[in-house]
Chimera marker file (.cmm) of the C-alpha trace (Angstrom):
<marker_set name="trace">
<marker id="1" x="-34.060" y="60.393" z="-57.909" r="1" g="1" b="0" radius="0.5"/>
<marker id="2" x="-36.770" y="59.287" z="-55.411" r="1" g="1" b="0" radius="0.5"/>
<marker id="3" x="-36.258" y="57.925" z="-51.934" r="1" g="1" b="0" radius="0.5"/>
<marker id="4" x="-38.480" y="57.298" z="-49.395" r="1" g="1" b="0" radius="0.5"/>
<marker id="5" x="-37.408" y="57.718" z="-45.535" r="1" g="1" b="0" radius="0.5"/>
<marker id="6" x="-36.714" y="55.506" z="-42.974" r="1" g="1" b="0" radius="0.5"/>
<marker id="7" x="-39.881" y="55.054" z="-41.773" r="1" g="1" b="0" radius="0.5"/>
<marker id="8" x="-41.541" y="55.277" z="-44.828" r="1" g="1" b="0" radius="0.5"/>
<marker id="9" x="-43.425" y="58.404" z="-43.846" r="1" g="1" b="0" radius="0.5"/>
<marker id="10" x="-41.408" y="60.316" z="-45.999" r="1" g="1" b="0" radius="0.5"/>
<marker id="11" x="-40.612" y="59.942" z="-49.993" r="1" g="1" b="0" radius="0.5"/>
<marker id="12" x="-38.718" y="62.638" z="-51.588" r="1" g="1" b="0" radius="0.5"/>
<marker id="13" x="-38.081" y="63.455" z="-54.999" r="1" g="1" b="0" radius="0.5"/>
<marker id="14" x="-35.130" y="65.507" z="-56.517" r="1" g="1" b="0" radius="0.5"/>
<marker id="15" x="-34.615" y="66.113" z="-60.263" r="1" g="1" b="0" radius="0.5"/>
<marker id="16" x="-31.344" y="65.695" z="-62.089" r="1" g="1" b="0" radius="0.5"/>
<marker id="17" x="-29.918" y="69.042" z="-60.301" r="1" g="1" b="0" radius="0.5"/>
<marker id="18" x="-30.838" y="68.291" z="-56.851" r="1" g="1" b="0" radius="0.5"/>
<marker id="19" x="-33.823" y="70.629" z="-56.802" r="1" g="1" b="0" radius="0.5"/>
<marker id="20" x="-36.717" y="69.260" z="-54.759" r="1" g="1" b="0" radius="0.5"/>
<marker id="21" x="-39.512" y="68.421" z="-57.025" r="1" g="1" b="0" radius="0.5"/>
<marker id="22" x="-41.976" y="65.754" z="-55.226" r="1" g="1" b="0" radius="0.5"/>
<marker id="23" x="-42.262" y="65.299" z="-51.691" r="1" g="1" b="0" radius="0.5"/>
<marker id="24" x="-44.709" y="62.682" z="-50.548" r="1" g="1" b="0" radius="0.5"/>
<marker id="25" x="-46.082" y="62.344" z="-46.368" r="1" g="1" b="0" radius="0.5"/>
<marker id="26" x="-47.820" y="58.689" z="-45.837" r="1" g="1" b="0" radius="0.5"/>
<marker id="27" x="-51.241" y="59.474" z="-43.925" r="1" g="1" b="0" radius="0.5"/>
<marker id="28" x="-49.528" y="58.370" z="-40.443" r="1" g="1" b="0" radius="0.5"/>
<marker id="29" x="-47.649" y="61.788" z="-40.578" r="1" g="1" b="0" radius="0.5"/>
<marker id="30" x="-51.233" y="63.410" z="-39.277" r="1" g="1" b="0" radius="0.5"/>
<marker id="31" x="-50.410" y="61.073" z="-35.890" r="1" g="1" b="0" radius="0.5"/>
<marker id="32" x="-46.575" y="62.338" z="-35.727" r="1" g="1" b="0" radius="0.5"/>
<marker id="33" x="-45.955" y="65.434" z="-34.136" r="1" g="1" b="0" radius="0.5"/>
<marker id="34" x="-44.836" y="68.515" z="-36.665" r="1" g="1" b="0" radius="0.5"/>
<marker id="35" x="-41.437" y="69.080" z="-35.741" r="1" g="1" b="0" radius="0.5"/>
<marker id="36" x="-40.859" y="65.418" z="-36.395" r="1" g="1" b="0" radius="0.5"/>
<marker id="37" x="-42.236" y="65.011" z="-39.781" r="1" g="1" b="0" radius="0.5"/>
<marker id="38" x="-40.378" y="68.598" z="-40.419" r="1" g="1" b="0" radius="0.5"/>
<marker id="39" x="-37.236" y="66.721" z="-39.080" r="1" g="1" b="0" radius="0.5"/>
<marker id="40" x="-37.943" y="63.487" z="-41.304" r="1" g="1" b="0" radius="0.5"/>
<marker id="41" x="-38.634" y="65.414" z="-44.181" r="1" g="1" b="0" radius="0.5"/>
<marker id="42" x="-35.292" y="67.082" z="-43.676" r="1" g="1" b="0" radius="0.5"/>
<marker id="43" x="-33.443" y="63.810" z="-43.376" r="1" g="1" b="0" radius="0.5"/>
<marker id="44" x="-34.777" y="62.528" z="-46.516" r="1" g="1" b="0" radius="0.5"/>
<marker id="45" x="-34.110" y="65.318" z="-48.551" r="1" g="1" b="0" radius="0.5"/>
<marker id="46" x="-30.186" y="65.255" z="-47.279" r="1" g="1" b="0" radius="0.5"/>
<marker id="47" x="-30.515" y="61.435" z="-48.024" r="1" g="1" b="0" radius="0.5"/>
<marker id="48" x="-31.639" y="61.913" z="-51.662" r="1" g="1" b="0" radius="0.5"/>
<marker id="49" x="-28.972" y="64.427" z="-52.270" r="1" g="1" b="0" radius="0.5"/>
<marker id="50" x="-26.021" y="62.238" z="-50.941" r="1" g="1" b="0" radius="0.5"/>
<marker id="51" x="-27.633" y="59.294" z="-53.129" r="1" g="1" b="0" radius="0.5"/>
<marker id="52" x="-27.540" y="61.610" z="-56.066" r="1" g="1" b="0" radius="0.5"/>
<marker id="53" x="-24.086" y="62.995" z="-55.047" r="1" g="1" b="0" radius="0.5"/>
<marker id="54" x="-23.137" y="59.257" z="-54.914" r="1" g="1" b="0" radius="0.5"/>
<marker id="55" x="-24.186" y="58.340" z="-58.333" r="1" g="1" b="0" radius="0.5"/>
<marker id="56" x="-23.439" y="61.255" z="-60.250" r="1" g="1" b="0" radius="0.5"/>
<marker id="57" x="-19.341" y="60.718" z="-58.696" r="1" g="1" b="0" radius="0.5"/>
<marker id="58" x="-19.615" y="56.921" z="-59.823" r="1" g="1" b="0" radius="0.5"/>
<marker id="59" x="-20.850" y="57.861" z="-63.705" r="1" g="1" b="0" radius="0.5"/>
<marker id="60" x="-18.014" y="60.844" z="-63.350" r="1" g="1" b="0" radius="0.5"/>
<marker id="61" x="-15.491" y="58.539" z="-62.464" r="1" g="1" b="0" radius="0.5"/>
<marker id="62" x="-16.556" y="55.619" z="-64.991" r="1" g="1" b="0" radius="0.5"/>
<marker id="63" x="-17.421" y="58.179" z="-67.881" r="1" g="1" b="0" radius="0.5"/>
<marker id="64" x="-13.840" y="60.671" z="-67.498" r="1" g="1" b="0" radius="0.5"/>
<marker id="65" x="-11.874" y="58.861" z="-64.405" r="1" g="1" b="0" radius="0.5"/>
<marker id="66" x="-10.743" y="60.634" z="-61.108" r="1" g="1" b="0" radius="0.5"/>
<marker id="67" x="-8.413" y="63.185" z="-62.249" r="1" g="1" b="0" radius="0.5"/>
<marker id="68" x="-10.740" y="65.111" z="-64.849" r="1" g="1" b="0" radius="0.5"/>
<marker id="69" x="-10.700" y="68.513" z="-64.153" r="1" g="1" b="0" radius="0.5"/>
<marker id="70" x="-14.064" y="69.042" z="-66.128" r="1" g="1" b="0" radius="0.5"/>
<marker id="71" x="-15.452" y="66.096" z="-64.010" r="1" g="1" b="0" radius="0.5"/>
<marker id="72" x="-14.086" y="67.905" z="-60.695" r="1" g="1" b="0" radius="0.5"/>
<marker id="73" x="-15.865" y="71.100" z="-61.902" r="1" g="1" b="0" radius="0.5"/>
<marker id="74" x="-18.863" y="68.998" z="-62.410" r="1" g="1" b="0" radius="0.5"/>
<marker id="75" x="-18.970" y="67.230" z="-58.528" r="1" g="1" b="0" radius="0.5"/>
<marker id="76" x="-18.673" y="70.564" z="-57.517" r="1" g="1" b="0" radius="0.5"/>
<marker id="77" x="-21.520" y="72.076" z="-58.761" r="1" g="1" b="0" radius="0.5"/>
<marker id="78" x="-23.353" y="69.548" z="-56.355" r="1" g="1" b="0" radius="0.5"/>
<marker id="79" x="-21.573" y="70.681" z="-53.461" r="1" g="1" b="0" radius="0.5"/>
<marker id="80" x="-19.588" y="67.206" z="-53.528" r="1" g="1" b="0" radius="0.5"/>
<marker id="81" x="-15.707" y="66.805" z="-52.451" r="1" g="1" b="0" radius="0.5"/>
<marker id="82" x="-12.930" y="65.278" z="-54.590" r="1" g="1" b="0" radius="0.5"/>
<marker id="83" x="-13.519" y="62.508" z="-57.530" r="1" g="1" b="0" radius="0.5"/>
<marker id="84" x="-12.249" y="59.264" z="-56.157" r="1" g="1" b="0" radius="0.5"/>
<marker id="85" x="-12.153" y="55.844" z="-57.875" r="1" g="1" b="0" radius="0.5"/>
<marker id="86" x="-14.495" y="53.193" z="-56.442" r="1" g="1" b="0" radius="0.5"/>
<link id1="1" id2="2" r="1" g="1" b="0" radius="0.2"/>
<link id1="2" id2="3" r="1" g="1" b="0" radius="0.2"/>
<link id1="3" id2="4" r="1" g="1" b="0" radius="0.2"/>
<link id1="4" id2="5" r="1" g="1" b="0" radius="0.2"/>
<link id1="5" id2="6" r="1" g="1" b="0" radius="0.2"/>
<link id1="6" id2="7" r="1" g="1" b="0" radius="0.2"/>
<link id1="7" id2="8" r="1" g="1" b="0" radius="0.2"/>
<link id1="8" id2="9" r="1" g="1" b="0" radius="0.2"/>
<link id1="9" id2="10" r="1" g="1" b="0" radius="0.2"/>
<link id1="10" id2="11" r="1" g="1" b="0" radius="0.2"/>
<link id1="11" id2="12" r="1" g="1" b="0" radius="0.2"/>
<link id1="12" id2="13" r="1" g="1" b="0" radius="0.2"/>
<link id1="13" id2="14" r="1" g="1" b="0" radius="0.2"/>
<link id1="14" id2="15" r="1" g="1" b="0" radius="0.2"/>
<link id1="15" id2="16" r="1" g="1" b="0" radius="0.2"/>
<link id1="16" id2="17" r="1" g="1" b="0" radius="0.2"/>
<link id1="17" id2="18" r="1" g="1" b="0" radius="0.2"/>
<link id1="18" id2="19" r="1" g="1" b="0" radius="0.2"/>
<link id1="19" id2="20" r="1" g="1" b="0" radius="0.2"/>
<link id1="20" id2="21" r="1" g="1" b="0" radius="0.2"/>
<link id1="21" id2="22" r="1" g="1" b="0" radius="0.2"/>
<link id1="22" id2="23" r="1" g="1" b="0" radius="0.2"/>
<link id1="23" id2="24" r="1" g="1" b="0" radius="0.2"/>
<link id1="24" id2="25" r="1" g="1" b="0" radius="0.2"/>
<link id1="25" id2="26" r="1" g="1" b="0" radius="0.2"/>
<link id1="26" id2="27" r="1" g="1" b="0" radius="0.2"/>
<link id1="27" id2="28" r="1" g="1" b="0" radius="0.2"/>
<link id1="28" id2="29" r="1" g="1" b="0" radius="0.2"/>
<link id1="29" id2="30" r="1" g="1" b="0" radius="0.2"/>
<link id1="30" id2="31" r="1" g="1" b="0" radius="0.2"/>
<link id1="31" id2="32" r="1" g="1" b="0" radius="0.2"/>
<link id1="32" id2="33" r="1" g="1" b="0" radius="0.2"/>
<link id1="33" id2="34" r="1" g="1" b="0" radius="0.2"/>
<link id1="34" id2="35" r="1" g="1" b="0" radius="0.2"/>
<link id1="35" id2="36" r="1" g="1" b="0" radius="0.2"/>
<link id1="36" id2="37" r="1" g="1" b="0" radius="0.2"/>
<link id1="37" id2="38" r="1" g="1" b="0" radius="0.2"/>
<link id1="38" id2="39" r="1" g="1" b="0" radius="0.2"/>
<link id1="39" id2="40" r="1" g="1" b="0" radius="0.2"/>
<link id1="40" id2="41" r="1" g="1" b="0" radius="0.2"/>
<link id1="41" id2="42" r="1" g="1" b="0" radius="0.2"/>
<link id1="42" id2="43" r="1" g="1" b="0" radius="0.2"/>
<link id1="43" id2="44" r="1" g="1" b="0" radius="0.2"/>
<link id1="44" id2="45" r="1" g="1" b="0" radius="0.2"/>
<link id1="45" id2="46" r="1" g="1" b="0" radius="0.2"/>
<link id1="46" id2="47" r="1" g="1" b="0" radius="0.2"/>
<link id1="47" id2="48" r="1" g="1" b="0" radius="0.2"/>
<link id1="48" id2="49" r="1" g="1" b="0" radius="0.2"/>
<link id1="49" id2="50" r="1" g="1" b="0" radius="0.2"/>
<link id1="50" id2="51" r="1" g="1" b="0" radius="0.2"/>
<link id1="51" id2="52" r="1" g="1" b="0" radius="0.2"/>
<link id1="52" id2="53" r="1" g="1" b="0" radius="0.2"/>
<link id1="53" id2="54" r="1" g="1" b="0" radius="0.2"/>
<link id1="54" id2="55" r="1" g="1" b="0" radius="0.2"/>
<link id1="55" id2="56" r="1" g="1" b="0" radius="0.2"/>
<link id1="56" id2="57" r="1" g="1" b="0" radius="0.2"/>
<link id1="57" id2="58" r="1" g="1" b="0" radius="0.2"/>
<link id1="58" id2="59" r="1" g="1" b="0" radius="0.2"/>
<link id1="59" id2="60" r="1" g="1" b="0" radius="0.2"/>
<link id1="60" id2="61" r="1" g="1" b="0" radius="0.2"/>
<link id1="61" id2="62" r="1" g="1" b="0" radius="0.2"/>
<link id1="62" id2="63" r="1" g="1" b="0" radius="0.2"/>
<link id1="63" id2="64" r="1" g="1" b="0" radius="0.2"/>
<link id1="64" id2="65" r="1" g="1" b="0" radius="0.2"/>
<link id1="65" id2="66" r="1" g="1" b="0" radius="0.2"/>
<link id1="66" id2="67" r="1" g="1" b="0" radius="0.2"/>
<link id1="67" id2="68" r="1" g="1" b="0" radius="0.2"/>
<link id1="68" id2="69" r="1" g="1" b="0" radius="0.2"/>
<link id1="69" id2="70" r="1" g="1" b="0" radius="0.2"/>
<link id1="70" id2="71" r="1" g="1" b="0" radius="0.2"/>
<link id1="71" id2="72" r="1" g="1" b="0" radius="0.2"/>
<link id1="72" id2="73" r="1" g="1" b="0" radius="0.2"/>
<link id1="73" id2="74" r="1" g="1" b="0" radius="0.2"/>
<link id1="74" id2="75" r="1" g="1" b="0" radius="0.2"/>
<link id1="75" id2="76" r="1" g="1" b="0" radius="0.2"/>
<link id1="76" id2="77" r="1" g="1" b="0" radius="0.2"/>
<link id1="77" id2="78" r="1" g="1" b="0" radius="0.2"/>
<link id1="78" id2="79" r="1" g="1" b="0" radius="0.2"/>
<link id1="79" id2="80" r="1" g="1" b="0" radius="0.2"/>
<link id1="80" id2="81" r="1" g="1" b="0" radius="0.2"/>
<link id1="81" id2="82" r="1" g="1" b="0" radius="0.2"/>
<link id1="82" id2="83" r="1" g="1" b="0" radius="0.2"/>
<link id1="83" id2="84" r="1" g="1" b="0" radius="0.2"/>
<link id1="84" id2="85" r="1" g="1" b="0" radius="0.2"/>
<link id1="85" id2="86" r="1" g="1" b="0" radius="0.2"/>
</marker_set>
């Protein structure tokens, strides 16, 4: 799961887990003080994991619906809330 920030200084990259495996700064990050790019960085990171939070609830849902306890277990191990239909 890749997704590039805002601004497009920033492009993250997590693997199926969540784990951060690519990050990618555009060259206009040299120009941008640290503490922003730190601070963009961080925002894209907790972007890509909401995304991925986000997609693997939808499959959950589609694959063994909203009241799986297996599938509960599973959004949990992201750090994600309840299952809930779309």
């Amino acid at each position: 799961m890749t997704v590039r920030g805002a601004d497009g200084l920033v492009e993250a990259t997590l693997d199926p887990a969540g784990a951060l495996v690519g990050l990618r700064l555009d060259e206009r990050t040299r120009q941008q003080p640290a503490d922003r790019v730190a601070e963009e960085i961080l925002a894209t990171v907790r972007a890509a994991r909401a995304e991925l939070l986000r997609k693997v609830t939808e499959a959950t849902v589609e694959l063994l619906g909203a009241d799986d306890p297996g599938g509960q277990a599973l959004l949990n191990s992201y750090g994600g809330g309840r299952l809930t239909a779309p």
